[in-house]
N, C-alpha and C positions, 0 to 999 in steps of 0.2 A: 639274615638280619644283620646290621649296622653292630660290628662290636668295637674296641676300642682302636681307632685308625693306626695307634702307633704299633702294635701288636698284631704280629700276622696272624691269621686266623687259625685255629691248628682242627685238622683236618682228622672227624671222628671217623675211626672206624672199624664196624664192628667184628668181630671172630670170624663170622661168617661172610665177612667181604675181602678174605685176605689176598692181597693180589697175585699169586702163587703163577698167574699164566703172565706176569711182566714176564717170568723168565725165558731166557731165549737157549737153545741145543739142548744136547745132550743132561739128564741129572742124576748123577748115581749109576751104579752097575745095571744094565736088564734096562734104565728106566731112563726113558728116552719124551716122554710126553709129560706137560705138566698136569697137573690136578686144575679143573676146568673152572672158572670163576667164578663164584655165586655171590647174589647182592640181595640186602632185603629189601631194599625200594623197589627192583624191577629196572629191566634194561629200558632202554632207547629205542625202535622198531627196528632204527639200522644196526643194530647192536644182535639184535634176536637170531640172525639168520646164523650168522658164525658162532653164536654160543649154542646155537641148537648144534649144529656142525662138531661141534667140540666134544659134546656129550656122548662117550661109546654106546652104540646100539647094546650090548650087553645090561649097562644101565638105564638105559631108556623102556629098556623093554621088563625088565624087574619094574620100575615104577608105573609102568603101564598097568600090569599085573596089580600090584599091590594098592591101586587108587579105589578108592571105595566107590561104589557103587546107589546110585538114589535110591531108598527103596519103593517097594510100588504094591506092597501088598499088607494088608493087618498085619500078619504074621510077622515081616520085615521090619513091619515099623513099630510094632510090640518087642523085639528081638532089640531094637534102637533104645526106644524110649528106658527099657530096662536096665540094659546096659549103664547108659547116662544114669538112672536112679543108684546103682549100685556101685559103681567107680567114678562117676565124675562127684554126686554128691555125698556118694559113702552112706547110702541108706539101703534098707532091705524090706523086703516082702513085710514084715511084719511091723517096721515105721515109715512106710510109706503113705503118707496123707495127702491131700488133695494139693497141697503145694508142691509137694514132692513131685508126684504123676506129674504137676503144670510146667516142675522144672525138667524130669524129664520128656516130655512131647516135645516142650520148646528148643530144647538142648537137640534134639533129632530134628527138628525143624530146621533149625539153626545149621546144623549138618550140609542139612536139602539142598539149602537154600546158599550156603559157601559154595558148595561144586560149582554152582552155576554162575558165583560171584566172582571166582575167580578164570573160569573160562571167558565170562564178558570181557573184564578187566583186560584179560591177555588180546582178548580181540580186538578191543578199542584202542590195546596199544599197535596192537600187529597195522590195522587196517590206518592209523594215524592220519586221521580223519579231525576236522573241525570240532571240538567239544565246547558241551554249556557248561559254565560255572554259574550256581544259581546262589547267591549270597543274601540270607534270612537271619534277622537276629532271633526266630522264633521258627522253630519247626511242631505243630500240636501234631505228634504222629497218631496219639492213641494208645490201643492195645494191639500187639505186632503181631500175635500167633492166629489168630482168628485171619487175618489179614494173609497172613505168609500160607495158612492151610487152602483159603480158597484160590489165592494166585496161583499157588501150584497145581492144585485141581485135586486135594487128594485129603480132603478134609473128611470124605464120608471114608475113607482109607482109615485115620487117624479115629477118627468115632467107633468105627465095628471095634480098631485095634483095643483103646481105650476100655470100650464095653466090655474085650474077653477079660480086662485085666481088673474089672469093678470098678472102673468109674463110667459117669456118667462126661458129657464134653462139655457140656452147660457151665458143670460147676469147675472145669479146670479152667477154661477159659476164664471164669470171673477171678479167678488166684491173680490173674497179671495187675498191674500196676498202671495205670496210664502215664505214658511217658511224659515229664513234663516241664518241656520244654518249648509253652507257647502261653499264651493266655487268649488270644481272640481269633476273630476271621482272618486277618495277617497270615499267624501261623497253620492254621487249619489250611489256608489256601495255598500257602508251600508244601504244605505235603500230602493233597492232592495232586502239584505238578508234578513231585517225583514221583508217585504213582502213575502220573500221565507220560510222563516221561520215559518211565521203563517198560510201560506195554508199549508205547508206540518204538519201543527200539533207537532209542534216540542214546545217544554216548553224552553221560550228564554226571556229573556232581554236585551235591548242596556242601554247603560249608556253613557253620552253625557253632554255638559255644555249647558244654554238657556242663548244662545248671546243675548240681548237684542236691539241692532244693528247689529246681523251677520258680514258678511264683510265688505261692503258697497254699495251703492245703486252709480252704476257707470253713469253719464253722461257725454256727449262729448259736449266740448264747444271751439269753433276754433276749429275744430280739433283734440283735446287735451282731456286725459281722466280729468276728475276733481271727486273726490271721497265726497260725501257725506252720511251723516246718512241715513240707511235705519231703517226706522220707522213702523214695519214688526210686534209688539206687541202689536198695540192699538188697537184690540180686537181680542182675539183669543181663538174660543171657542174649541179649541182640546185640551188644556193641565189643570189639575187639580193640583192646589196649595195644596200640602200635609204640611200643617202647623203644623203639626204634628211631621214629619221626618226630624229632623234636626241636623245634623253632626257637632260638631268642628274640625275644622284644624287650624294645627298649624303650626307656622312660624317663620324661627328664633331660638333666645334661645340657651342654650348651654346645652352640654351632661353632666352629672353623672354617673361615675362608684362606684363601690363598690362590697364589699365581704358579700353577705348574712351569715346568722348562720351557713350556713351547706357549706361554704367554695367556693359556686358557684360564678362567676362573675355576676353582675346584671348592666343593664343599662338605665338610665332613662332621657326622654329629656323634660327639662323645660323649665319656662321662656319662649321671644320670645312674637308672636302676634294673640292672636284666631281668625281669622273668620269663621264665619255660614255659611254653606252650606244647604239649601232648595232645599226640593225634588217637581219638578214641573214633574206629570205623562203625557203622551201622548198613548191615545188606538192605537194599531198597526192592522189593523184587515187582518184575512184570506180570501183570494178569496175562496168562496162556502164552505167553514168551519164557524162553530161557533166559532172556535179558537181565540182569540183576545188579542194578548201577548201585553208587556206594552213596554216604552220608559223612561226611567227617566232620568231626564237633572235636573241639577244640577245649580242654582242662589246663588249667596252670596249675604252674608249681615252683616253688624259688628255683632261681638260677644255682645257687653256692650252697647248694646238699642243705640236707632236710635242719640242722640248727647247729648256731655255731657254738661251740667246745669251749672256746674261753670263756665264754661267756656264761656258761652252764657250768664249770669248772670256779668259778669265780662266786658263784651262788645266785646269781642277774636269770631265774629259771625261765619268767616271764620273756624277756628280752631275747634269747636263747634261740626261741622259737620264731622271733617276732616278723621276719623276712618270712620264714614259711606259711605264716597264716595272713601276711597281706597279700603273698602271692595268691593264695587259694582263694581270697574271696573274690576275683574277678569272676572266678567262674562260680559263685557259689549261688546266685541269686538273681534271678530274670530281673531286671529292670529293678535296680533299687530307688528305694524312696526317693527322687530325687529334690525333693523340699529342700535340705540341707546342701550347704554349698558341697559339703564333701560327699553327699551320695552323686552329684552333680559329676564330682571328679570321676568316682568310680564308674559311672556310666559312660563317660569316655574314656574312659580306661578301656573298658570290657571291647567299646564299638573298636575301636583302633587292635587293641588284641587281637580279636578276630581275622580285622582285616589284612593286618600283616603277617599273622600265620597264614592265612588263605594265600595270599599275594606268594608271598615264599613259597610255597608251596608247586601254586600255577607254574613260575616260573621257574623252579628246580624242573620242575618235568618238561615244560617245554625249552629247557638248555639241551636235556638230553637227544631232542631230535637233532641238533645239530644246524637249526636253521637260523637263517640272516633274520636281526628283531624284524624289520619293516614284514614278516610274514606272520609276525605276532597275534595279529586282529584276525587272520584267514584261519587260523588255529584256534582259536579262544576268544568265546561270545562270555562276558562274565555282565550278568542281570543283578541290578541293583533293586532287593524287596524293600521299596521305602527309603526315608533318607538314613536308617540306621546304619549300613556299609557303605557311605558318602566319601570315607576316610581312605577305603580303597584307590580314589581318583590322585589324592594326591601322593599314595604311599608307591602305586605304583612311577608316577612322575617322579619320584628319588630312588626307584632302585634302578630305573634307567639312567636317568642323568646322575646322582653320586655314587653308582656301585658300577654299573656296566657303562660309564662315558660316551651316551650320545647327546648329540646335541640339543638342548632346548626344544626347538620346533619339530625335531623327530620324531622327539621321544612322545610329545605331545597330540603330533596327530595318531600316533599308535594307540595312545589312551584313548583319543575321542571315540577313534573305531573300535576299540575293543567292550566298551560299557554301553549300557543300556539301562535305565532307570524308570521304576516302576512307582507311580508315585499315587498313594492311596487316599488322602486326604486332600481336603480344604477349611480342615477347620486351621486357623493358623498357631493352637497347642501343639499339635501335631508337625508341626513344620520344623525342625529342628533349629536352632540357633545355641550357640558354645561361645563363652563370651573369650578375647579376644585373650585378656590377663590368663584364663583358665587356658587355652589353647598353649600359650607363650610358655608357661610352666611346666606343662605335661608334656606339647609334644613341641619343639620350639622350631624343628627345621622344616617341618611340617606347614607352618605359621608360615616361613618365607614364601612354601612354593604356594601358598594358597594365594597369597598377597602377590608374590610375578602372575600366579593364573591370572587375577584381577585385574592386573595394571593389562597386560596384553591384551585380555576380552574389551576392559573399559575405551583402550585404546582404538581398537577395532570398530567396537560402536560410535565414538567421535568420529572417526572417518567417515563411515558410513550416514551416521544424522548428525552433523555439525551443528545444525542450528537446534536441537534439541539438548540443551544444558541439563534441565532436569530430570531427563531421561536415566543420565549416570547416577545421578547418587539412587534410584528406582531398581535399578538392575545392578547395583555394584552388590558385590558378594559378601563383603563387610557394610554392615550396616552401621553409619556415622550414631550411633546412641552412647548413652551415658552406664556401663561401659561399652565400647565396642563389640560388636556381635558377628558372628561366622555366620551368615544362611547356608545351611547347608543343601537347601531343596535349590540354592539357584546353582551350585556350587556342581551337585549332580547332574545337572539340566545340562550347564556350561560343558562339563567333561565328558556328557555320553552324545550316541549319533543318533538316538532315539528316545522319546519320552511318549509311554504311555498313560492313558487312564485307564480305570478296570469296568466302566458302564458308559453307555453313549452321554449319557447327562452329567457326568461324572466330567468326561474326555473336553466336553464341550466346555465344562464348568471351568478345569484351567486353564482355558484357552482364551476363555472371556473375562478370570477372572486374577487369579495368582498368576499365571505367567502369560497375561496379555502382551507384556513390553517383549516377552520373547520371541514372542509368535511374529512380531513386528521386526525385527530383530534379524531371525534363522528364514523368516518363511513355514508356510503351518505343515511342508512335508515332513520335519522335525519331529510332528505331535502324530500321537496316532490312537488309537483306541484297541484294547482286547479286553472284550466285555470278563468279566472270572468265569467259571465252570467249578463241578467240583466232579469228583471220581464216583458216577454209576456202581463201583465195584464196592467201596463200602457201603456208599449212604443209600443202597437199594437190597445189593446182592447180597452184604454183611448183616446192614441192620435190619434188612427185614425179609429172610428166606422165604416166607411163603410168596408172598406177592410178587418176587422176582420169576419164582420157579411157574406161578401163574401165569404170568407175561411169555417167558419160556416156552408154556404150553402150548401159546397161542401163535407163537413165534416163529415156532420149528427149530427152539434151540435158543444157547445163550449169545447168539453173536452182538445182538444191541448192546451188550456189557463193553462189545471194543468200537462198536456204531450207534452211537443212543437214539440217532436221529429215525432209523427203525421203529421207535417206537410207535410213530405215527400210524402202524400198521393197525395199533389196537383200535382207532377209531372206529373200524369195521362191524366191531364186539360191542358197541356201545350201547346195543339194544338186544345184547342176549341174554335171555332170563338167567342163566346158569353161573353167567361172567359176573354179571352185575353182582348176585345173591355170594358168590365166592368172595366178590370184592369185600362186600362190604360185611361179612362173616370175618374175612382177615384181620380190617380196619378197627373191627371189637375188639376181636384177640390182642392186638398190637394196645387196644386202652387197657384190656384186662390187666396185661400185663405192665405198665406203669402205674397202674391202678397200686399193682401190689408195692413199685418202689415206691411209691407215696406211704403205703399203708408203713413197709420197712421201717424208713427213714424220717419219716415225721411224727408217723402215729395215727394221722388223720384219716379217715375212710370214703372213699369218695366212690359213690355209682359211675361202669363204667358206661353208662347209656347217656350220660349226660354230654353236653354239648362240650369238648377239653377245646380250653382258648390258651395258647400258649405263647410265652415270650420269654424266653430264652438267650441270652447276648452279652455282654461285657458290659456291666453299670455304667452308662453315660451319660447325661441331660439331656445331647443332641437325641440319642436310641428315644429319650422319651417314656423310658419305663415311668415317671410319674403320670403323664397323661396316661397311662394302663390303669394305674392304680385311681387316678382321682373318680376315672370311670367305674370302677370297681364299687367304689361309695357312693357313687352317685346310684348305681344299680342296686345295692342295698337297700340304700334309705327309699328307692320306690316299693323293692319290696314290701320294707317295713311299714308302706302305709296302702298295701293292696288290702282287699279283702278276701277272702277263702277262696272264692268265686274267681278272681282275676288271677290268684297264685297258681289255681287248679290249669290256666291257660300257659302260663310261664314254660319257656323253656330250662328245665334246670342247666345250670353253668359250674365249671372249674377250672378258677382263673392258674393257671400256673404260672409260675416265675422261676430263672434261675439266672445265675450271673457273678460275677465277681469281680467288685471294685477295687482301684488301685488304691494300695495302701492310707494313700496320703489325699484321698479326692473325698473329701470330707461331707459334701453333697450327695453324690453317689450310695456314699453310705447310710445318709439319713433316709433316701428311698428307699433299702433295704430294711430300715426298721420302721419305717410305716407299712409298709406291703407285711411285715410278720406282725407289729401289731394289729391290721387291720384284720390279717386271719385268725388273731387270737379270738377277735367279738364274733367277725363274724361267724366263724366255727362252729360256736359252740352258743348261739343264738336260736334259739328253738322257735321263732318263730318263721326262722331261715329255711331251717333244716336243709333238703339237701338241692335246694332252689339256687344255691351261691356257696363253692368253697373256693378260698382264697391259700398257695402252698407254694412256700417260696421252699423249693431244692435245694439243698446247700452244697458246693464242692461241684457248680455244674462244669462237666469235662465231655470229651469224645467219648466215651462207653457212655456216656446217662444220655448226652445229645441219639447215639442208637437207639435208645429203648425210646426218647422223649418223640424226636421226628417222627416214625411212622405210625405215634398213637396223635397225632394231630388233629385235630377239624376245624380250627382256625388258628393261622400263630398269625403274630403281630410285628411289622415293620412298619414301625410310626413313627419314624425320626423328621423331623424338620426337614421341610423339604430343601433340596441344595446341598446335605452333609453326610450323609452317606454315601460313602465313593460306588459302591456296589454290593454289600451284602451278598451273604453266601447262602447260611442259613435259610433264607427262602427260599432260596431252590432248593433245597433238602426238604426241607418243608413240601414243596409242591410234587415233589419226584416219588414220593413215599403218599399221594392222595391226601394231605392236608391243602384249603385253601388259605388266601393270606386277606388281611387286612391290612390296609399299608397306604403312605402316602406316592406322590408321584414323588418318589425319588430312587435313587441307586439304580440298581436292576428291575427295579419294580415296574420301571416305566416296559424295559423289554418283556420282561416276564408278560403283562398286560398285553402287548402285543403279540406273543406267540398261542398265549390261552386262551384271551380274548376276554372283552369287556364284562361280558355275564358272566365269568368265571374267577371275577377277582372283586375285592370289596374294598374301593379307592373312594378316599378323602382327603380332604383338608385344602390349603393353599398352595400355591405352585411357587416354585424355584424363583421367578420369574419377581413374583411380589413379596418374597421375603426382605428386603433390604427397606421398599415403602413402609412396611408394615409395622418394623422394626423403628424406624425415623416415626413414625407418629405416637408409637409407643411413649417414646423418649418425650416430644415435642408438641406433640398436643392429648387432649383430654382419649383414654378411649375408655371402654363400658368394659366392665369386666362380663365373663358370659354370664347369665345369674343361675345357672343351676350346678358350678363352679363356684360360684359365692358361695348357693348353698354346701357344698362341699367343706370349702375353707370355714365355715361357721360350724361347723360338725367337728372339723378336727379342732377348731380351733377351742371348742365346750369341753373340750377332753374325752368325748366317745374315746378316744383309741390313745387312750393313755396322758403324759402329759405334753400341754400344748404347747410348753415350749420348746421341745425336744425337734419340732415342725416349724416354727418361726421362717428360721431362715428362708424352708423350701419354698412356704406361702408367699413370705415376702418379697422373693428373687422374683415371682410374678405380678401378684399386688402392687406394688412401692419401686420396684427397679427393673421397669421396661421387659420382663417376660420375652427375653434374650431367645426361646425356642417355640415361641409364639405358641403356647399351652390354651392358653385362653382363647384364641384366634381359632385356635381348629377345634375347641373341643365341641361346642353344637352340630360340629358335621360329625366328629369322632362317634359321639351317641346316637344319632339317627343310623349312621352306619351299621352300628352294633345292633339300633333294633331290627332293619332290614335282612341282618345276617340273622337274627333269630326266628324273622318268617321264613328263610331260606328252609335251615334246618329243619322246621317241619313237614318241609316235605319231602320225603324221604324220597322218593323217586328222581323229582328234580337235584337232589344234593348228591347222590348218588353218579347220574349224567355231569356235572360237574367235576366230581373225583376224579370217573375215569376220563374225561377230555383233560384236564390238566397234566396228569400223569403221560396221557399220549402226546402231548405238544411242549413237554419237556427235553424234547432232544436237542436245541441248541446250546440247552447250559452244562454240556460236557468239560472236566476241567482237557478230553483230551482234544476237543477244539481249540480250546485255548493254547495249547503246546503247539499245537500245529501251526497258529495265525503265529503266536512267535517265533520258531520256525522259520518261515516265509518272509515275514514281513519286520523282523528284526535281527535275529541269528544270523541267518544266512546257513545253516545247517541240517545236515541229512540225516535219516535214519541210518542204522548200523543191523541188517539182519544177521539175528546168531545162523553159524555156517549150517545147524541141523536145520531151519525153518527156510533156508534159503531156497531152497527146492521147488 
């Protein structure tokens, strides 16, 4: 990183990299050899061959000896696990609790799972071979030991072990913490890729920030979300403190130009405020591979030691510290509020943080092979998740052209080849924009090259369409407003040689829609499509053992876990009494058991024979969770005016809910306490009984989504059609024998195409007529639906508490144009819902349903998706470890 230009840089290093082998002959009496050079980064490949060379076989062959061994048997991994209880944690036979046991399996886990971490590592450097850098402002991992026990294969290993030792695996497993460092489908779908990544053998790193609180640990109190600290760090034996690797970034400061000897323009950015960035590792391991790619997330800490002395000496106690805890809160909080101008700062703070510890990073190791930059791009594919790492495009354009002195146009086609950007939305909140004053102050030499990128591209496009004036200021990257604004989404488009979307309706959407001028522009080989996938290995073989091991049965084995598209074999089975009767014995079990986390966690009791409709996802308008809810009332008040007679016909329902809003999305959260008011009546309405429960989950994460997905029979993707890029969630949903309700949008539209029409419950308006629909809203009369009125006249009498507390939501539809067109779809929304309730009765057809959708789920693997980019972006190979190469 850029530190003060007048001051040479001084050159850290550490104990254990001392250069003992510069010396050259003879040293000392007898001693004629120097002591061999060790580094803790790791050499260079052309570096490896002579340092190996160096090493006496005497000592190679002791470290041979003395390298610990995986183990492969209870016995072994009891002998492991105890160990770690009794010297790593310093507990004993007699206080060892269920945390304890969790911390030692995982700590043995952990073990496993480094052997093979650092034999890849060595291989990927040895074999120096093309790598992915895959850059996520959000990694949602989950829980790691359940994950890392089945990858390795040795999880019924860890259970006998477990069991001689009196535990049960159930409950040590629930001891972990969910990592939490994501909040929605974004993150969950990064790290399915590195799961996909490292079975397919592919040489990859993520780079990611370590929230130290993630987003926040959501509870509902009245009703009401209330956001508290999640405390998700205080022990966590998956990630390794590299104290080693540590970055300055810089902040602030003002730029220098000047005219070198030889007449070139130079520029140097001083000044301004350093903080450390600290590299914390995380092993990523391969299903049935030894592959085991890494994770590196990024912690700050002030640059100038933990607090300064005069200032604590002086009695200033507060002040003291005060560099140390602004360092620390970049990393301290997933996405802060950014309402306020200064959470606004801190959120590019964090985005730029990341990017340039990564960037520094990439590029210290690729100096080490020793190669000409123009081979920059043939070595390193670095994937932009979204516009949150945008800042990477122009950080790496300054460590080329002001640190390493190439020219402009070199340095620039290096970037364009080296990026690829993945862009998830079209709602335009979503589309990042950093106003120009905010840019100028934070990061200011940044600000120049973004503005040269600008003038070049703008340039380029005047060429090319002269007679098109207002083409430029459409595509220009700074947008002329009151104040100035950075797009970042064209910013990324501009800098990479690839732009996908994540669903065919999606890919098409900005192609036709946000970046039409580009397509005009590049030409539409620029754009491309890879529909999402997600990882078979949790969201089937994790979260729901029986029904994998069924599939298995029928299978001849677990190899659809690394070929999902196999699964189409089950269609065979589709009329065996035994499969069917198994199936759908599982599909209880799996309600039973959420049955009970409801019972847990809310209190409420809910039959598991009942029809479970679930909607699960990140609080949004577009998702649509009110349309869930209005329905929900409106299915009420029918009950409430059935007679005994027509109740006795009803299918019983329980609606579930889970989600969590961002702080400051003040809408979001009034859905969240209607949906828990409206369970408070209906609940506990005796004339309902158990015809209708309504149970919002609080704190929905990766462990609740395992237990929620495979207890499904209907979940709900009802977003507005046009705005969901592709959803994940429903394919978990479908892969685990839930079907879906949903409109024509995201993946839903493919999903429908591989299950087929009778095996999906699709409504509402299409993509297509969204914008008419929207304009007449505004500009001429339209009819609200009326059994939506009736709705809004329910909440609005105070059934479900007070009505004003609901205004807004009624009104955003009633009075201000019904922006997600709730009213427009909701009479197909209910018809829909009563069709799915004749479905459900008949058990045999709903049954044929489950299992064909489960069978024609094999395109939405996330490891398809690694492979299309792969191909058709990277440019990148597998790497088989040297024991599978056989």
């Amino acid at each position: 990183m850029a530190s003060n230009a007048g001051a040479p840089a001084r050159e850290r290093r550490p104990s254990t990299s001392a250069p003992l082998s510069d010396l050259k002959g003879p040293i000392g009496p007898a001693f004629t050899r120097p002591k061999h050079k060790r580094t803790v980064t790791g050499f260079g490949p052309s570096e490896i061959k002579s340092v190996e060379a160096s090493i006496p076989e005497p000592q190679r062959e002791a470290w041979r000896k003395y390298t610990p061994k995986p183990f492969t048997t209870p016995e072994e991994f009891g002998n492991e696990a105890v160990r770690h209880v009794e010297t790593t944690l310093a507990r004993s036979l007699y206080n060892c609790d269920e945390t304890a046991a969790y911390g030692g399996t995982a700590l043995a886990f952990r073990d496993r799972l480094v052997l093979d971490w650092n034999k890849t590592q060595q291989n990927q450097t040895f074999a120096d071979q093309k790598r992915i850098y895959y850059l996520s402002l959000e990694f949602l991992m989950g829980r790691a030991l359940d994950n890392a026990m089945l990858n390795v294969g040795q999880k019924e290993t860890a259970t006998k072990g477990l069991s001689n030792l009196g535990f049960r695996i159930e409950d040590i497993i629930s001891q972990e913490h969910d990592a939490a460092l994501g909040n929605g489908g974004l993150g969950r779908l990064a790290a399915c890729f590195l799961d996909s990544m490292a079975s397919l053998n592919y040489p990859a790193w993520g780079y990611g920030l370590r929230y130290r609180y993630g987003i926040f640990k959501q509870e509902i109190i009245d009703g009401y979300q209330v956001e508290v600290p999640d405390y998700w760090l205080d022990f966590n034996p998956w990630e390794f403190q590299r104290h080693d690797i540590t970055v300055d970034i810089q902040f602030y400061g003002q730029v220098n130009r000047w005219q070198d000897d030889e007449g070139k323009q130079q520029c140097s950015w001083e000044g301004g405020e350093i903080v450390q960035a600290v590299a914390f590792d995380v092993p990523i391991p391969g299903y049935a591979t030894s592959t085991c790619n890494n994770l590196r997330l990024w912690g700050s800490k002030a640059a100038t030691g933990e607090f300064d002395f005069q200032k604590f000496n002086s009695g200033e106690y507060e002040s003291s510290v005060a560099d140390q805890q602004r360092a620390e809160t970049i990393s301290a909080v997933l996405y802060p509020n950014d309402n306020l101008e200064r959470g606004k700062e801190l959120r590019l703070k964090q985005q730029y943080f990341w990017c340039a510890a990564s960037l520094n990073d990439i590029v210290r190791r690729f100096k080490k092979t020793g190669r000409s930059w123009k081979e920059f791009p043939n070595q390193i594919a670095i994937q932009l998740n979204d516009t949150h790492p945008t800042l990477a495009i122009p950080e790496l354009q300054r460590i080329l052209v002001d640190i390493e002195g190439l020219e402009w146009d070199d340095a620039w086609s290096i970037v364009q080849k080296t990026f690829g950007y993945t862009n998830h939305t079209v709602l335009p909140e979503a589309l990042e924009k950093w106003s120009v004053p905010l840019m100028q102050h934070l990061l200011p030499r940044h600000l120049q090259i973004i503005y040269d990128i600008n003038l070049n591209f703008l340039q380029f496009v005047e060429r090319n369409f002269p007679k098109d004036r207002d083409l430029l200021g459409r595509v220009s990257i700074i947008e002329e407003s009151t104040p100035k604004m950075v797009r970042m989404a064209y910013l990324a488009l501009i800098g990479s040689h690839k732009v996908n979307g994540v669903a065919e309706l999606h890919s098409d959407l900005i192609r036709t829609t946000i970046f039409k001028d580009f397509v005009k522009i590049y030409g539409p080989d620029k754009f491309t499509n890879v529909t999402n996938g997600i990882t078979p290995r949790r969201w089937l073989h994790q979260a729901n053992p029986r029904l994998s091991e069924l599939i298995a049965s029928k299978l001849d084995g677990f190899g659809y876990l690394k070929d999902l598209t196999l699964l189409h074999k089950l269609e065979a089975f589709v009329d065996d009494k035994e499969f069917r009767k198994e199936f759908r014995e599982i599909k209880y079990a799996n309600k039973v058991k959420l049955a009970k986390l409801i019972k847990d966690t809310t209190g409420d009791t809910v039959n598991p024979a009942s029809l479970f409709d679930i909607q699960v996802k990140r609080m949004h308008e577009y998702k649509r969770q009110q349309l869930n809810i209005f329905g929900v009332i409106h299915r009420y008040l029918k009950i409430k005016s059935m007679s005994d007679e027509e109740k006795k016909k009803l299918v019983p329902r329980v609606s579930v809910f889970g989600g969590k809003a961002a702080p400051g999305y003040w809408m979001a959260k009034t859905v969240i306490h209607l949906i828990n008011q409206v369970g408070k009546v209906v609940n506990h309405d005796k004339d309902v009984g158990d015809l209708l429960k309504v149970i919002f989950l609080e704190d929905y994460n990766v462990s609740k989504a395992e237990i929620i997905c495979p207890a499904s029979d209907i979940s709900e993707h009802i977003s507005t059609a046009g705005t969901e890029a592709s959803g994940t969630s429903n394919m978990k949903f479908c892969l685990n024998g839930g079907l879906i309700i949903g409109t024509c949008d995201g993946a839903n539209i493919e999903i429908t195409r591989e299950v087929g029409e009778d095996n999906i419950f699709l409504f509402g308006n299409l993509a297509e007529d969204v914008e008419d629909l929207r304009h007449g809203h505004l500009y001429s009369h339209y009819q609200l639906d009326p059994d939506l009125a009736n709705v809004f006249d329910t909440i609005q009498s105070g059934t479900f508490g007070d009505a004003g507390s609901f205004s807004a939501l009624v009104n955003g539809i009633v009075e201000h144009g019904d922006y997600y067109l709730v009213s427009d779809d909701f009479a197909s929304y209910i018809k829909t819902q009563e069709v799915i309730d004749e479905a459900y009765k008949n058990v045999e057809e709903w049954t044929t349903k489950m299992i064909l959708t489960v069978s024609r789920m094999g395109f939405f693997s996330s490891d398809r998706c690694i492979d299309e980019y792969a191909e058709s972006i990277w440019n990148v190979e597998p790497l088989v470890p040297k024991d599978e190469a056989a």
